[in-house]
N, C-alpha and C positions, 0 to 999 in steps of 0.2 A: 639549335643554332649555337655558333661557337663565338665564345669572348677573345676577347682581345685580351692579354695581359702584359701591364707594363713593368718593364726591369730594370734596375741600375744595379750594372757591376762594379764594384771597388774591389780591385787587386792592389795587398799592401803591402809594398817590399819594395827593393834597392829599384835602383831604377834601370838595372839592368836586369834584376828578376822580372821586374814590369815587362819590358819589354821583351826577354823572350816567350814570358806567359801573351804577348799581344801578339807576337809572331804564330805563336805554335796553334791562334783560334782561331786566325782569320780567315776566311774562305776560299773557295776556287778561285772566284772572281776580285778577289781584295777587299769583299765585306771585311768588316771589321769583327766581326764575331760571326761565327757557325758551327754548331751544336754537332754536324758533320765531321769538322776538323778535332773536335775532342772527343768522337766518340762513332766512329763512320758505321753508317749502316751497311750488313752487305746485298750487293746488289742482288741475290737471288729472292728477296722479297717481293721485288717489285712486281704486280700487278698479279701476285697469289689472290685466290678466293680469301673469302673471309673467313673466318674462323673463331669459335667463341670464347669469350673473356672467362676465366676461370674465378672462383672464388667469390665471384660478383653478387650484391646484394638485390638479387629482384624482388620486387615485392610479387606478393603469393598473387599467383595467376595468369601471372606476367610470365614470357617465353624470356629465354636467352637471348639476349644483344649480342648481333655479331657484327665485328666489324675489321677490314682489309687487315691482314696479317704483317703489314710493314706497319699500319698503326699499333699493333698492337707490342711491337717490338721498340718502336720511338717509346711508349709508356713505360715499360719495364727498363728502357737504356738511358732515356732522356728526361723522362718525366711529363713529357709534352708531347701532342700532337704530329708540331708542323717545325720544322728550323726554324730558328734565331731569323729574328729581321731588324736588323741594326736600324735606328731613328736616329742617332746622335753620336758621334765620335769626338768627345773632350781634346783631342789629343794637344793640343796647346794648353789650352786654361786648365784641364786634368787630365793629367797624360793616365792615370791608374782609373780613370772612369769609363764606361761605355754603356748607352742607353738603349735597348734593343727589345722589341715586343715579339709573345710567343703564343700561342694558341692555347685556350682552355686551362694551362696549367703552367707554373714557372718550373723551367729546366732543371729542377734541386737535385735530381741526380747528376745527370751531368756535368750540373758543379759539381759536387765529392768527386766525380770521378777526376777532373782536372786537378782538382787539390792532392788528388793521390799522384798524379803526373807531377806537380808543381809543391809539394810540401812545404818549402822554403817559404812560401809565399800568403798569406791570409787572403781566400776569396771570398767577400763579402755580397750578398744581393737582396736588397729591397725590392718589394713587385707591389702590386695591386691591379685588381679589377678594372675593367673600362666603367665599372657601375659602383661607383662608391658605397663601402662598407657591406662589398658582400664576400672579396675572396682579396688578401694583403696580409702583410708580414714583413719578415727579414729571415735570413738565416746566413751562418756563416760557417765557415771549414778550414782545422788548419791540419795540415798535414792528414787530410785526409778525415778526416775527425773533426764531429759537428761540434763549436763553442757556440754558436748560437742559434736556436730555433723559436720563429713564436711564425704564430700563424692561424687565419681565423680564416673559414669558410663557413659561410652563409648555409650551405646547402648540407654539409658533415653533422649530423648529430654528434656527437662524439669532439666538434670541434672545440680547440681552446675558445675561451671568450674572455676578448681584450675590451678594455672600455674605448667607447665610439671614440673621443678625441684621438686616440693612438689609431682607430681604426684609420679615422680621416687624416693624420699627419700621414701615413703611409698612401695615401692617397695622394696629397698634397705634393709629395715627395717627386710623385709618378708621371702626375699630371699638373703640374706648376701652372700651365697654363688657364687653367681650369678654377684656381683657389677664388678668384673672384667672384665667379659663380656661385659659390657659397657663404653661408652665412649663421649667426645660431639667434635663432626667435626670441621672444619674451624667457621662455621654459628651459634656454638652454640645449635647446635638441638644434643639431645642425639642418638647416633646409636648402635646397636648392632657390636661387632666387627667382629661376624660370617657372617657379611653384606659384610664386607673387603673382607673376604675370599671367598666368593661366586661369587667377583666378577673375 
């Protein structure tokens, strides 16, 4: 089953770099971001057999996961799944924001690749998980080139490990909505409140 991941972009520059960087994402239909517009797939993928993932870690005994060959060219082009699905367009109160969820994974190629379209301009993006403190971060790109990367998945052996309060601001960040719902016990460990009530 696939996650939801939430993203806020911050594009830092003139307000006329802002805005041709807003111009040159927005979609067919005047989405405000599309992962398409910065990085178009071409249409001879669509509805190939599947085809299997290379390099992938199965565990012994396990066959090959294959899976539709236009997905597996959004993971190597985009980083993700499925395109951008804009939830929030700042453009009065933050004209250099835009809040937009993406399947499985956040777009971080697809950012570098804008930043190399857009160098003048610093692309920043915070994401996290629809499940707090299992996949969030930040990364950022100037000119094409990462200044910043952190980034924690739950499921990566091999992942950074950021302490929880940072895990949960990143969460916070994503789903404001949400911060109510939590809370930290006697011990300091953040719990859901629906956890109260369940008991």
């Amino acid at each position: 089953m696939s996650n939801t991941i939430s993203n806020i972009l911050t594009i830092n520059g003139t307000k006329d770099q802002v805005a041709k960087v807003r111009e040159f994402i927005k979609g067919s239909k005047g989405e405000s971001i599309s992962l398409q517009s910065i990085f178009p797939m071409p249409k001879r993928f669509k509805g190939k057999k599947s085809v299997e993932l290379k390099n992938a870690p199965y565990p012994k005994g396990m066959k090959p996961i294959s899976i539709p060959d236009w997905m597996d060219w959004r993971w190597k082009y985009w980083g993700c799944s499925w395109d951008a699905e804009p939830i929030q367009d700042e453009a009065v109160d933050a004209p250099n924001r835009i809040i937009f969820n993406t399947v499985d994974a956040t777009p971080q190629i697809a950012m570098g690749i804008l930043s190399v379209l857009f160098p003048e301009v610093t692309i920043h993006v915070t994401f996290s998980d629809e499940y707090a403190d299992q996949y969030c971060g930040e990364y950022a790109f100037s000119g094409g080139k990462v200044i910043t990367n952190v980034c924690y998945n739950a499921f990566a052996p091999n992942s950074d490990d950021i302490p929880t309060d940072q895990k949960m601001e990143y969460y916070f960040l994503t789903h404001e909505y949400d911060r109510v719902n939590w809370k930290k016990d006697e011990d300091g460990e953040w719990v859901s409140v629906y956890d109260d009530d369940d008991e």
